[in-house]
N, C-alpha and C positions, 0 to 999 in steps of 0.2 A: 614467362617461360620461354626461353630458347630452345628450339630442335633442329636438328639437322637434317639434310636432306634427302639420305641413303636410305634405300628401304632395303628389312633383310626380313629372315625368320628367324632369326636367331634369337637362343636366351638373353635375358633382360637381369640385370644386376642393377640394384636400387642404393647406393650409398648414400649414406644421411650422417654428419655431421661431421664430414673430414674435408668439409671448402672449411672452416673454420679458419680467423685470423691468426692463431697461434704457428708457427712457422713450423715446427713438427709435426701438426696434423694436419698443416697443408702440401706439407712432403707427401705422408701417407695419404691424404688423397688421391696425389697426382699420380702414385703410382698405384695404386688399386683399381685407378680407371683405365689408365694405361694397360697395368698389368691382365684385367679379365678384358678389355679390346684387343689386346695382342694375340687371345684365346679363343676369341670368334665371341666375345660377348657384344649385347648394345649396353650402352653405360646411361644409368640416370642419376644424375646431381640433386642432391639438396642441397640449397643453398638459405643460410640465415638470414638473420638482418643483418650484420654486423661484417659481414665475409664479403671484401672486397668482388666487385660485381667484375671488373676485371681479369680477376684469374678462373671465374669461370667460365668466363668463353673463350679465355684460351685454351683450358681443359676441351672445352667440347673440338677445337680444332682440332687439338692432338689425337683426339678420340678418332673423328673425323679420318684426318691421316692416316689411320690405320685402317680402315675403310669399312667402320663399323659408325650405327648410330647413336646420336647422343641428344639428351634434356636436362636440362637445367628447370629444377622444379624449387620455388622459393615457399618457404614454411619456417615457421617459430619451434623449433623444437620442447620448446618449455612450454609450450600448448598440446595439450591428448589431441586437441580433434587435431588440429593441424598435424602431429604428425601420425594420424593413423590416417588423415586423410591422404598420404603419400603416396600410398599401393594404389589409391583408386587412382591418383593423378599420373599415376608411373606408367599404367595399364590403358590410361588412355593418350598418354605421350609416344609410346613406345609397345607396350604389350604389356601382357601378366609378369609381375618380378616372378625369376626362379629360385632368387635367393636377394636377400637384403643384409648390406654389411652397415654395423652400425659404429660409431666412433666416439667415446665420450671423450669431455673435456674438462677441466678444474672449474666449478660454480663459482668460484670465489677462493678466497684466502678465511682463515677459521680456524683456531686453537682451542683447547678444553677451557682457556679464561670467557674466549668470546664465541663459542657455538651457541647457537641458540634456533628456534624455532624458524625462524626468517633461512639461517643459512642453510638450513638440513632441508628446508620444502624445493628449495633453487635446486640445491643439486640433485633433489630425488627426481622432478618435473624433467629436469635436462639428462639425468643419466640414468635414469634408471624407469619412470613412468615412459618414457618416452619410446625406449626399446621395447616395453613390455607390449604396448600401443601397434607398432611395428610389425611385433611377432606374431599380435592376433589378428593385425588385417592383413597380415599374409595368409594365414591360416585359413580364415574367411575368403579370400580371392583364390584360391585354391581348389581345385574342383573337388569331390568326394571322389571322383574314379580314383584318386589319387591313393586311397586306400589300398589299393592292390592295384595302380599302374605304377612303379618306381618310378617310370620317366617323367610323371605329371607330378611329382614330389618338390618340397621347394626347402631352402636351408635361410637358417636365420644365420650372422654370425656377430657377436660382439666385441671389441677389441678395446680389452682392458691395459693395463699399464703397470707399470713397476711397486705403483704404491696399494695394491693387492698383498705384495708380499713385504713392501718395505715401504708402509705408511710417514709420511712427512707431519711434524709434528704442527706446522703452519697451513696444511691441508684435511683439516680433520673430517670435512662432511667429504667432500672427495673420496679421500680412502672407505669412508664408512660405503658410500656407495659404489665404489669399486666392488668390494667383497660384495656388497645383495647385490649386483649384478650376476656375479659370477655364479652364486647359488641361484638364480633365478635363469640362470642360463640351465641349467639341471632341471628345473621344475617343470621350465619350460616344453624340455625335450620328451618329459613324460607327458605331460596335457596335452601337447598338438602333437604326438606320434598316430599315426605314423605318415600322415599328410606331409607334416615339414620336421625337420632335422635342425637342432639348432645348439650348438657350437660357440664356445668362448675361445680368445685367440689373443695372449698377453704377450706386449710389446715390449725391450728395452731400450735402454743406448746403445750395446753393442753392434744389432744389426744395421742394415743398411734399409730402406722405406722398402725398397723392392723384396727383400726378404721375408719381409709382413705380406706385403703382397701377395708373392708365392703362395705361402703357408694359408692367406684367404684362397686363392686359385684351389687349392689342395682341398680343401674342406668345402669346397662348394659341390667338387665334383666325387669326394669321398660318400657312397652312402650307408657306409658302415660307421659313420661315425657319428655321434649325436649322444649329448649330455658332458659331454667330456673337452676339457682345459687344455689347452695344444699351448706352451710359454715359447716363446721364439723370444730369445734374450739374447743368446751367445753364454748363458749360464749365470748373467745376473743374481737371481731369484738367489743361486744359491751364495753369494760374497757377504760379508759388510758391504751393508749401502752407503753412497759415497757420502761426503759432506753434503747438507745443504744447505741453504739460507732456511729462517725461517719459514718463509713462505713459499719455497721452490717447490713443484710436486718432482715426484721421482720419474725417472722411465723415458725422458725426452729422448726421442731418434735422430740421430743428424740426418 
């Protein structure tokens, strides 16, 4: 674990799985960390096995830079304990998260010839147990005044992707788990109300990484909103989706 060396009291935003290797979600990392440090946030990193250890301490500099603090917290997201164990590790990196943005990613490649039981457990563990995991040790690190104090309130948020509405035929447990995200982003919002607030937040090509970002900034600090799908696409959702390769998922951000 890497930390920085600034002390503050400010709120604590927990992002978990956007150091990923994929070059699009490590856009949107860089600027969701960026973007809630430019806001007065401290930033905590999850970092995988597979996420080049590199760009995350260069994240924590940039952080840094901005003259907020930062952690680099290393966890398997395809492991429950490991990533419920993240709030606890955030909170004593850094402090209690106010909010945790979660990023999933394609488990693999998977068509109706070759889905099978192996691909749909990968990508339920990474995209979808994982957040669940997240949402309830936020929950739990959350104090109960939080019932009737709004300011001790925390937001989950999850950021889904283009193949929610325009599923890739070479992405089949991906899309399937995109969608029970999104509805579990709802269910969620009913079971741990009124403690934490928690928000889906669908990406496309159109935008630019910092656009996502906003629209997390926005809904972290929104607390009127909870249960409910915010699309920051540039109007994707609604086109023909574009060609793909077989195995391309949809929704990649420059």
């Amino acid at each position: 674990m890497t930390v920085s060396a600034d002390t503050s009291s400010a709120r604590v935003v927990l992002i978990a799985g956007a150091l990923d290797s994929a070059a699009d979600a490590a856009s949107i990392g860089r600027a969701l960390a960026t973007g809630f440090a430019g806001r007065g946030w401290d930033v905590a990193l999850q970092r995988g096995r597979d996420a080049p250890p590199a760009a995350a301490d260069a994240l924590v500099a940039e952080v840094r830079a901005l003259g907020r603090r930062a952690a680099v917290l290393d966890a398997d997201l395809a492991l429950e304990a490991e990533a419920a164990g993240l709030v606890a590790a955030c909170g004593a990196a850094l402090g209690r998260p106010a909010c945790v943005v979660f990023h999933g990613v394609p488990a693999g490649a998977d068509d109706a010839h070759t889905v099978c039981h192996a691909s749909l457990a990968a990508a339920l563990a990474r995209n979808v147990t994982a957040p669940l995991a997240l949402a309830r040790a936020l929950a739990d690190a959350t104090p109960d005044a939080a019932r009737t104090d709004e300011a001790l309130r925390a937001c989950a948020i999850h950021v889904l992707d283009q193949a929610l509405f325009h599923p890739a035929p070479g992405q089949l447990s991906h899309a399937l788990m995109q969608a029970a995200l999104n509805r579990a982003s709802a269910a969620l919002a009913l079971s741990l109300a009124p403690k934490v607030r928690v928000a889906a937040l669908v990406r496309g090509r159109a935008p630019h990484a910092d656009d996502i970002a906003t629209a997390a900034c926005y809904l972290a600090d929104a607390p009127g909103i909870t249960g409910a799908t915010l699309t920051v696409d540039g109007g994707e959702h609604l086109a023909v989706p574009p060609a793909a390769g077989p195995n391309e998922p949809r929704g990649r951000t420059p």
